[in-house]
Structure formats: C-alpha cells, structure tokens
N, C-alpha and C positions, 0 to 999 in steps of 0.2 A: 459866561456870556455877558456881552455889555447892556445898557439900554437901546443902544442903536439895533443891534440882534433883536430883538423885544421888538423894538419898531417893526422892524421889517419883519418878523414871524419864519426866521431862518440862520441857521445853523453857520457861522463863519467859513468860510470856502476853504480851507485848512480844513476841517473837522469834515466835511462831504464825503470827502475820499475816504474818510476813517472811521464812519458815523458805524459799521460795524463790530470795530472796538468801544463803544463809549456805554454806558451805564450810566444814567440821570439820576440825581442824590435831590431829592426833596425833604421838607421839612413840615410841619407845621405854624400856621403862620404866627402863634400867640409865641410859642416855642424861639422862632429865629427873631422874632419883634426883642426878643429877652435878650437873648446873645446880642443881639446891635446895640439895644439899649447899653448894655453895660462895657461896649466896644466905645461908641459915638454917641450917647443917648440924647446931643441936640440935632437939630436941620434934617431934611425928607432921610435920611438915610436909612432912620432906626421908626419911620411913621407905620402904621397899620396901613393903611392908604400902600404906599410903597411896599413895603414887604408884600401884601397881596396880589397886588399888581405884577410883582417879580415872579411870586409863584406862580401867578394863574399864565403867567408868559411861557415861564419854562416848557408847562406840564405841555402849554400847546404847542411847543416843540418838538416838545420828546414824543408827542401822538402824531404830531406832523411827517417824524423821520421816522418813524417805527422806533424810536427808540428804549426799552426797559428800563423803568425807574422803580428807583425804591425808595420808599417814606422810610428817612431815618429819625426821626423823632423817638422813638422809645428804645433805639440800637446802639450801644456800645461800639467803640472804631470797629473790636474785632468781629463782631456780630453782623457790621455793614460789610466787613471785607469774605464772610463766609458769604455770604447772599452772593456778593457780586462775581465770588469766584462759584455759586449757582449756579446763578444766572449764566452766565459766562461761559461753561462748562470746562474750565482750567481749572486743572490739577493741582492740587495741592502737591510742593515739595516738601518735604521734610529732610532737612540733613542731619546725619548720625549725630 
C-alpha cells in the first residue's frame, strides 16, 4: 500500500476484487523502526512518527475490508507462511 491508500483509508481498486485472497502481514512498530533504520536510517522513512502512522493505517484497512492479518514480529518466513496457508485454509503440497 502507498501513503495515498493511508489517505484515503482504502484498498487499491486492483486488490477489491481480490481482497478475498489477501492476508495482511504486520509488524511491530520498534521492530520495523530497526529494519528501516539499517535499510534508510536518514529522512521520515525509518521515523517512529511514520512507522506508526503506517501501521495504525494498515491495521485500519485490514479491519475496514474484513481483512486477516498476522503480527509477524516474533515469526520466521516459514512460520508466517504456515499461519497464512491457516488462515487461508490451502493445502499444503508436498512433492515426493
């Protein structure tokens, strides 16, 4: 999502039709403050101010559209990717 989406408190008209596939990944805000930092660590990008703002946007998205999200903050990729295939209720393939 951009800050324009944030503005307006809605989902990109792409993703409407689709919002039944989507699964919302959140974070903790001290957490992704750290990742930015060590990405960008000058200008609003990597601020507390901003990270906060981004989260508390999203979450009111994903409560807006009905969407399921998950705080990945303590979740290894594979740990995020069981939840969502959860949530989700898709099967696990496994090839011989």
């Amino acid at each position: 999502m951009t800050d324009d989406d944030f503005d307006n408190g809605t989902l990109p008209d792409f993703l409407i039709s689709q919002k039944h596939k989507l699964v919302g990944l959140t974070i903790a805000p001290t957490r992704l403050q750290q990742i930015r930092k060590e990405r960008r660590a000058l200008g609003q990008y990597s601020s507390a101010t901003q990270v906060r703002y981004e989260l508390r946007e999203a979450e009111k998205i994903f409560k807006k559209y009905g969407i399921p999200h998950i705080n990945t903050t303590e979740f290894s990729i594979e740990e995020i990717a069981s939840r969502i295939l959860n949530t989700t209720g898709v099967e696990r393939r496994v090839r011989p």
